[in-house]
FIVO-944868 format. One record per residue (C-alpha): residue number from 1; z, y, x. Coordinates in steps of 0.02 Angstrom, whole numbers, plus 50000, padded with zeros to 5 digits. Layout:
# residues N
[r NUM [Z Y X]],
...
***
This chain:
# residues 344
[r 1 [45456 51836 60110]],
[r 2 [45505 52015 60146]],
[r 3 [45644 52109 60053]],
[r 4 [45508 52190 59934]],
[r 5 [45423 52025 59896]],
[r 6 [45588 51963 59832]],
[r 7 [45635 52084 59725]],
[r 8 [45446 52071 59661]],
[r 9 [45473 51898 59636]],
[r 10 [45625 51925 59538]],
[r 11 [45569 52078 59448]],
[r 12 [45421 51933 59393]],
[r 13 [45573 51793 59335]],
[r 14 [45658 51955 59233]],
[r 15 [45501 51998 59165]],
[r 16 [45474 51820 59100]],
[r 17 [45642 51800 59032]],
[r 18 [45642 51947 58944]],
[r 19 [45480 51909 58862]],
[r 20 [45547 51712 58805]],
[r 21 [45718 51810 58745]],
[r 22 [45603 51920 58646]],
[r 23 [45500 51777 58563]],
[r 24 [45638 51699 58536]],
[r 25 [45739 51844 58457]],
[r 26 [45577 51845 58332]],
[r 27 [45607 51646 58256]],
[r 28 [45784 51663 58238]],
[r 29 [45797 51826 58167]],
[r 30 [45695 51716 58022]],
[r 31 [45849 51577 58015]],
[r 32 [46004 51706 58069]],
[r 33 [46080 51707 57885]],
[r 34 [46078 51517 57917]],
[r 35 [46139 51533 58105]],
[r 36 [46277 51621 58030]],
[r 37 [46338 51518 57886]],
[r 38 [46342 51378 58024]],
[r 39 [46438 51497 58154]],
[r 40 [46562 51527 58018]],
[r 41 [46603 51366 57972]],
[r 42 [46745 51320 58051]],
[r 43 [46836 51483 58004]],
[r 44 [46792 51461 57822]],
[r 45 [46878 51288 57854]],
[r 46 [47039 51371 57948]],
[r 47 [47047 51490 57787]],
[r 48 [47043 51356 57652]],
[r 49 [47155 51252 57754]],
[r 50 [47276 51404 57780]],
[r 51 [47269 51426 57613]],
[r 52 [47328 51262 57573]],
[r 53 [47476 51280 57683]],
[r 54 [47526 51430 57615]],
[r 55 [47529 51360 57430]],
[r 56 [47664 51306 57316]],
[r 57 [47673 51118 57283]],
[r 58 [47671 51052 57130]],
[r 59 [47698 50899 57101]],
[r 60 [47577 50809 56992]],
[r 61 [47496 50623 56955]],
[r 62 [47312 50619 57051]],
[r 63 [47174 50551 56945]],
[r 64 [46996 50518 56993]],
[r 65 [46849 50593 56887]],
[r 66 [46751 50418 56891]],
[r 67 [46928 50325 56830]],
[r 68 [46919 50419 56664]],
[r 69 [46840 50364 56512]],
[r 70 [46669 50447 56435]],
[r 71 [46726 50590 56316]],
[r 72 [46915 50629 56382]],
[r 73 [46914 50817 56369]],
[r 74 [46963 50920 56520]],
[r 75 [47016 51102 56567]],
[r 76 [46905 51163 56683]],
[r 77 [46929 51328 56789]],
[r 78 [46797 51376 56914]],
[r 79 [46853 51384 57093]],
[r 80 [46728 51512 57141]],
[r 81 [46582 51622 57061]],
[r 82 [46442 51563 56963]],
[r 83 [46290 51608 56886]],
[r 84 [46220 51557 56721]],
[r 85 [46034 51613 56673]],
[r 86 [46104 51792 56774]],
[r 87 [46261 51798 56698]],
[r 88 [46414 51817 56827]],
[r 89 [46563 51696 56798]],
[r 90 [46705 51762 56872]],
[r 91 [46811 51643 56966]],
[r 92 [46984 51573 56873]],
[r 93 [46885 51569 56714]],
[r 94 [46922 51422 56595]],
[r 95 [46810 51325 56485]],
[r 96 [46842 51158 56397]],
[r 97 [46735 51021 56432]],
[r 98 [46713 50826 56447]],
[r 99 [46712 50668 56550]],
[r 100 [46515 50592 56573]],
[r 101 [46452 50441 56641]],
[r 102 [46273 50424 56699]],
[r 103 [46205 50261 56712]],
[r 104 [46177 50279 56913]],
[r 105 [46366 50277 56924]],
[r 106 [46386 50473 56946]],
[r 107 [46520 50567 56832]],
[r 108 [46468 50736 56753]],
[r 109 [46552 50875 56659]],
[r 110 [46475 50940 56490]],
[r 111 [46556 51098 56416]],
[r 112 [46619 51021 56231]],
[r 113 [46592 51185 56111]],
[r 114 [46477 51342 56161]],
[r 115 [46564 51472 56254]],
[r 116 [46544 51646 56214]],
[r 117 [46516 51767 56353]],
[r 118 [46579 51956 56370]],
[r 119 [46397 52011 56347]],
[r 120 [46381 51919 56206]],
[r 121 [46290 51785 56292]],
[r 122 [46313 51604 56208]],
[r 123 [46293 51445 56341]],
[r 124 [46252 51299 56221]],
[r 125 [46369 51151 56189]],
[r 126 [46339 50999 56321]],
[r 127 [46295 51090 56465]],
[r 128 [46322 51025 56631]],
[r 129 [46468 51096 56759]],
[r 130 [46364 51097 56912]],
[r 131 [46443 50952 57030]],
[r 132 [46463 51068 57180]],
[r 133 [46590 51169 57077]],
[r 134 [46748 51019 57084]],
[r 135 [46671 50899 57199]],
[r 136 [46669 50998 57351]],
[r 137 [46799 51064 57462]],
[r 138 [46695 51210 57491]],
[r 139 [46715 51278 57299]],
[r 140 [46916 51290 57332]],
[r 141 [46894 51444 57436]],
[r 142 [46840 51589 57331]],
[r 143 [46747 51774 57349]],
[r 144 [46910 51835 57423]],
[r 145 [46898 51712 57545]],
[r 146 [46724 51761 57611]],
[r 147 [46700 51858 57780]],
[r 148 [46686 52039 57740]],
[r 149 [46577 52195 57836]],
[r 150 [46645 52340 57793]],
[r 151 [46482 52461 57803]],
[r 152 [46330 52461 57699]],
[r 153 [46218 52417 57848]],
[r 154 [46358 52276 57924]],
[r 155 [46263 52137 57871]],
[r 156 [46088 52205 57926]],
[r 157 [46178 52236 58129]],
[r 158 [46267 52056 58097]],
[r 159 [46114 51991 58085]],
[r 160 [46030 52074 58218]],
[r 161 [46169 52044 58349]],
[r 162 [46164 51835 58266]],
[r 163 [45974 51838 58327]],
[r 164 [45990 51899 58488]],
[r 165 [46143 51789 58551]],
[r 166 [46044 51651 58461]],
[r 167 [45871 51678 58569]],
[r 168 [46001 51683 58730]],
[r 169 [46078 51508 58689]],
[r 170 [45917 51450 58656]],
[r 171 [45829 51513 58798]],
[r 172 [45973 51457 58930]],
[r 173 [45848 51298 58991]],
[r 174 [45704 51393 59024]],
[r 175 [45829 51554 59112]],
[r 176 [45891 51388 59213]],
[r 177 [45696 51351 59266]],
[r 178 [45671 51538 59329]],
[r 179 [45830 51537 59434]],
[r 180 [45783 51385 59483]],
[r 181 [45608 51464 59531]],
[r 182 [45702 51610 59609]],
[r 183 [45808 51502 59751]],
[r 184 [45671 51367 59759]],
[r 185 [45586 51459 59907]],
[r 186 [45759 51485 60009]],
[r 187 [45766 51286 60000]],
[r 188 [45685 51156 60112]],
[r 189 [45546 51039 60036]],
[r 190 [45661 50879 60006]],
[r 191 [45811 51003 59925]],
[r 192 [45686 51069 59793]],
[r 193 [45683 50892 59702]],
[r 194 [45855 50941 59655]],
[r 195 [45762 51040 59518]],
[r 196 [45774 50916 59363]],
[r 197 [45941 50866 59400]],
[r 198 [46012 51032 59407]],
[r 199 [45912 51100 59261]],
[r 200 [45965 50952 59153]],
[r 201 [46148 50954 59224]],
[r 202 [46167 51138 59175]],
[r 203 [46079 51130 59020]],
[r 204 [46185 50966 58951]],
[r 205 [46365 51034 59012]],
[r 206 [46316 51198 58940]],
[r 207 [46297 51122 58770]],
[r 208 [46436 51023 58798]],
[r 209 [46547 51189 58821]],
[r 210 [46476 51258 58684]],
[r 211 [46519 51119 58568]],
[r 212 [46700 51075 58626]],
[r 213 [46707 51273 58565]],
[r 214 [46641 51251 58395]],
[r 215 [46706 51096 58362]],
[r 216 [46893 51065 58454]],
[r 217 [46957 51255 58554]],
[r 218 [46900 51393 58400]],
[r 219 [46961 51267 58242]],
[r 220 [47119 51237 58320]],
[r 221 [47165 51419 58391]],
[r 222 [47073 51475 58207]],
[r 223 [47212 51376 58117]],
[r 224 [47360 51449 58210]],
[r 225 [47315 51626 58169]],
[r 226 [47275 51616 57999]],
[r 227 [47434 51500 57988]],
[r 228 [47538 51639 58051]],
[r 229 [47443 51775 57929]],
[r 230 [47499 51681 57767]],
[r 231 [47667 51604 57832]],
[r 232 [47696 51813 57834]],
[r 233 [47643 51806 57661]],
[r 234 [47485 51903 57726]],
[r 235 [47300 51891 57655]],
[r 236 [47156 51877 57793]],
[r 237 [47041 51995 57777]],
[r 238 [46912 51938 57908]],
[r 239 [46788 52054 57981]],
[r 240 [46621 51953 58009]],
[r 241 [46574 52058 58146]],
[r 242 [46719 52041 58240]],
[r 243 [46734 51861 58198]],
[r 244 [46557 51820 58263]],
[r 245 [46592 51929 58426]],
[r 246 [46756 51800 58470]],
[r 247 [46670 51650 58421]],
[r 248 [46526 51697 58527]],
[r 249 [46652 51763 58670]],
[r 250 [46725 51596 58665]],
[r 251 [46566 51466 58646]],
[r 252 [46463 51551 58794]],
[r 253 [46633 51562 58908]],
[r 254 [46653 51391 58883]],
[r 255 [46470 51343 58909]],
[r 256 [46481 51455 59070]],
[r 257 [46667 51374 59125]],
[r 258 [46582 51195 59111]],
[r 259 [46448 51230 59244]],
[r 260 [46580 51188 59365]],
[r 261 [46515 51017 59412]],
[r 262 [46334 51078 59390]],
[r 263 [46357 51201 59525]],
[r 264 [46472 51051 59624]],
[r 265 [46322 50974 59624]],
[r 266 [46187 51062 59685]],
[r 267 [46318 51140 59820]],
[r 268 [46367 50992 59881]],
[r 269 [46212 50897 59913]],
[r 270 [46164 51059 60001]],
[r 271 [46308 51048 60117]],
[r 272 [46398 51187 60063]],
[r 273 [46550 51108 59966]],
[r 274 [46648 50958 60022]],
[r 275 [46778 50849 59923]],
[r 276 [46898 50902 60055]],
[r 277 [46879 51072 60039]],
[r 278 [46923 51090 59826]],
[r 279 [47051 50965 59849]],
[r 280 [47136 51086 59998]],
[r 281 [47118 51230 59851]],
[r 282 [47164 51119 59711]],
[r 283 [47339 51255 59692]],
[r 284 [47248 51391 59653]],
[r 285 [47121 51309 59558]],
[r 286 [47219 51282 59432]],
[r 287 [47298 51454 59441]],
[r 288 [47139 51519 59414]],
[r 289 [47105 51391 59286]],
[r 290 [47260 51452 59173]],
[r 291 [47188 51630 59186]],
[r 292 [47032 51591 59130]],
[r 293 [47105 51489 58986]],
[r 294 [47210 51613 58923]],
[r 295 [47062 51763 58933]],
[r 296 [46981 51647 58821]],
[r 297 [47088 51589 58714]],
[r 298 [47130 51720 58577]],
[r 299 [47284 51665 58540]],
[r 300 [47445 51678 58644]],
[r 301 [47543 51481 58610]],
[r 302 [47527 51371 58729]],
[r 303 [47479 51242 58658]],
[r 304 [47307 51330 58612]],
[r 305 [47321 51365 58797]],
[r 306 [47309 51185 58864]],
[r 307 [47166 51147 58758]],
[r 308 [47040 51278 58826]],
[r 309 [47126 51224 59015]],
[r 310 [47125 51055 59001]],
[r 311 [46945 51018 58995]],
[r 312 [46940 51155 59149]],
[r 313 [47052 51049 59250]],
[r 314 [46974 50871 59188]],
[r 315 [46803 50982 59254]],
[r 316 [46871 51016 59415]],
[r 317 [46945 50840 59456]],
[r 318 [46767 50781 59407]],
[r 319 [46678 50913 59502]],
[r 320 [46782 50833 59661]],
[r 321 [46730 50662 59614]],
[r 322 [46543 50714 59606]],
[r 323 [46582 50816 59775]],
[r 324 [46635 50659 59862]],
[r 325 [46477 50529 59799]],
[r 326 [46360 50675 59831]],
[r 327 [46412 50790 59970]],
[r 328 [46313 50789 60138]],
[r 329 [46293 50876 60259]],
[r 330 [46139 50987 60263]],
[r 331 [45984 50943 60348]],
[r 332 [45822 51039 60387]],
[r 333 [45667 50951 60331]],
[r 334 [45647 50885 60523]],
[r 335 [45821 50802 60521]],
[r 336 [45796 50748 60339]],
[r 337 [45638 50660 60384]],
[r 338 [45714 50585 60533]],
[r 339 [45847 50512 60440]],
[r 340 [45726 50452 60325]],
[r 341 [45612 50347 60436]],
[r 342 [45782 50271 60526]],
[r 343 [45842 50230 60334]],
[r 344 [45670 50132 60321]],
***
């Protein structure tokens, strides 16, 4: 192929790409309120659990809901907002109500008087406390608590920017099977069944990164910040937008940083990398390593610094392993052939 043909060929992969981000821009614009709840779960979790840190103890005798007997009478506060036939509870109101048992085994609360509203609105004596409101975790952290955007069209841009990173993530496979498509000519006939391995490879370790992100790097470097915010007797006040840029900063670095033994790989089955040769670099590996870490970690301790290196350098160490069962030295599809019929 000439020079022109190539970049025709790879104005053809761009093309394609583009057209797969787009489609997929179009289903997850339909689920990005629910994209972004999940995204912003574990700094809803580093806020409540800041929050608890920050709190005065008191100390007090626990008692389980389903250990108390049918009718004991309660003081009930709600945690967070709630709605009643359109009526707006605000949170840290107080009602009085009472223990139930159902026959299933599940408790209930029932209010034990009717409440009057402030607009005059009456909820009726008996009614149930919705179960969400003291049995979940989720109810301790309140409307101040919640993520905030700080224009009127914020949430509309969140949303947009949530759908588009969203169609990227999920269209990383099929961007892996057009670069794939894009080098596949360079290569000789028996390098090309490389193609599922490296696709898969890539694909896996990418989701990999992505979840040791979400799940183990963000949570923990989450924690620390917040934990510093209301040890200075501070009150978060997190911007959702500029929350959903770092936790996005951070999941596709990491889903990019553990390629390394995908691309070990594929290089060294071409010939091209050798154990040898990362082990004689293995110094400035990690140098680069710790870089790397701490542009992605947001925080400046280091012990939120080992955990975005370590997997890096447990990556690397690998990627020499999988250099040493798989390098060899490369072959045209003459010499591979050769080799072949001697091997048989």
């Amino acid at each position: 192929m000439s020079f022109l043909d190539h970049l025709d060929e790879l104005r053809k992969r761009l093309v394609r790409i583009a057209i797969f981000i787009a489609l997929a821009f179009v289903v997850s614009w339909a689920f990005s309120d629910k994209i972004y709840n999940f995204l912003e779960v574990p700094v809803r979790a580093a806020m409540l659990e800041a929050k608890r840190e920050s709190a005065t103890e008191i100390t007090a005798t626990k008692l389980v809901l389903a250990d108390m007997a049918d009718g004991t009478e309660l003081i009930f506060a709600f945690p967070t907002e709630a709605k009643v036939n359109d009526n707006l509870i605000q949170a840290g109101a107080t009602i009085t109500v009472r223990v139930g048992h159902l026959p299933d085994g599940r408790v209930q609360l029932l209010t034990t008087k009717p409440w009057l509203l402030a607009n005059g609105v009456v909820i009726d004596k008996d009614t149930e406390i919705p179960a969400a409101l003291y049995q979940s975790g989720e109810a301790l952290v309140n409307r101040d608590d919640k993520l905030v955007v700080p224009t009127v069209q914020g949430a509309f841009n969140l949303y947009i920017k949530v759908a588009f990173y969203s169609a990227v993530f999920f269209a990383v496979p099929f961007l892996l099977v057009q670069i794939w498509g894009f080098v596949a000519p360079g290569l000789y006939p028996h390098e090309k069944k490389y193609a599922v391995p490296f696709i898969a490879m890539a694909s896996g370790f990418f989701l990999m990164g992505c979840a040791f992100a979400y799940y183990i790097a963000f949570p923990r470097a989450a924690n620390f910040l917040l934990g510093v915010a209301t040890g200075g007797n501070l009150r978060p006040l997190v911007n959702a937008d500029d929350y959903f840029d770092l936790i996005i900063m951070i999941m596709l670095g990491l889903g990019i940083v553990f390629e390394i033994p995908t691309v070990t790989f594929f290089t060294s089955r071409l010939g091209l990398v050798s154990p040898r040769m990362l082990l004689k670099v293995w110094r400035f590996a990690i140098i680069v390593i710790f870089i790397l870490a701490a542009v992605l970690s947001p925080t400046t301790d280091v012990p939120n610094l080992l955990v975005f290196a370590a997997p890096m350098l447990m990556l690397y160490f690998l990627s020499v392993g999988i250099a040493w069962v798989f390098h060899r030295r490369r072959q045209t599809e003459k010499e591979y052939q050769a080799s072949e019929r001697k091997g048989s």
